[in-house]
C-alpha positions in Angstrom: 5.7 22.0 7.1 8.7 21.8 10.1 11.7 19.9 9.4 11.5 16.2 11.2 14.8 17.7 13.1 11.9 19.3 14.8 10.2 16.1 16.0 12.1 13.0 17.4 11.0 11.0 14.6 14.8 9.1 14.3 13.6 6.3 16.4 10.3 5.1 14.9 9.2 3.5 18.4 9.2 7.1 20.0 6.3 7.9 17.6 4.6 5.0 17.6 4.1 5.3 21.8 3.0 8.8 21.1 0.2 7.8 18.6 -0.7 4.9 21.2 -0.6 7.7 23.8 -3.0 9.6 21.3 -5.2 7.4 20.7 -5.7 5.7 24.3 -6.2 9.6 25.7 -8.6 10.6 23.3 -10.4 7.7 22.4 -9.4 7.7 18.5 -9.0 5.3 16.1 -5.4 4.6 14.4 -6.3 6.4 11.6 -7.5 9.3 13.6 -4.7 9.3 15.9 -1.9 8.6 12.9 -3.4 12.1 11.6 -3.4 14.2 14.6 0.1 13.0 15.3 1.0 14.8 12.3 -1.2 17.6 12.8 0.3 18.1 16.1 4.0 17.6 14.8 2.8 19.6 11.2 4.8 16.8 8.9 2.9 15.2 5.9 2.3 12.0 5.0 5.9 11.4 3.5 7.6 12.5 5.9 5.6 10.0 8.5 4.9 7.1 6.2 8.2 5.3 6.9 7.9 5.6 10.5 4.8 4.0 10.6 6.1 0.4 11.0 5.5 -2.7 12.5 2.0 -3.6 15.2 1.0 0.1 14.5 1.6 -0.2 11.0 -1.0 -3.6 11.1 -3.6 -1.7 13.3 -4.1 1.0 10.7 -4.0 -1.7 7.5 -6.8 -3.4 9.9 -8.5 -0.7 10.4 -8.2 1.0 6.6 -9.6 -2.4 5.2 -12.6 -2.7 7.6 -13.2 1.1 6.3 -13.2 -0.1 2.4 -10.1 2.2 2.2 -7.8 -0.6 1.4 -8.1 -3.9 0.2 -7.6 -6.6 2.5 -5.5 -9.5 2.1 -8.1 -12.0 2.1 -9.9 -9.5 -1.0 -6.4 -9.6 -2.9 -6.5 -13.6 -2.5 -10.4 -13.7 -3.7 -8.9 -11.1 -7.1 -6.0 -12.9 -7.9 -7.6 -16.6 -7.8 
């Protein structure tokens, strides 16, 4: 995996108007679009996950949940009651 020296990941809103970018060009969902980003930029999930902040960071819980992938917050509510 590169270094994030390689990529301008300092400022978290530089990647998050590439993934918009992404996903707007190509049609993708969040998801989709979070993991070409770092296809494209080779990092893994560690090195992204703190960048990912934020409305972009709600698009992909939103979407995550509607997949099953996560629960919801209204499902944690339901459990914990």
């Amino acid at each position: 995996m590169k270094q994030l020296e390689n990529i301008d990941l300092r400022r978290a809103d530089s990647m998050v108007k590439e993934i918009e970018s992404i996903v707007t060009k190509y049609n993708m969902t969040y998801v989709e679009g979070l993991l070409h980003y770092m296809d494209l930029h080779s990092i893994d999930e560690e090195q992204v996950a703190q960048y990912v902040v934020g409305p972009l960071r709600a698009k992909i819980a939103k979407e995550a949940s509607d997949l099953h992938l996560i629960m919801g917050e209204d499902e944690v509510t339901e459990l914990e009651v």
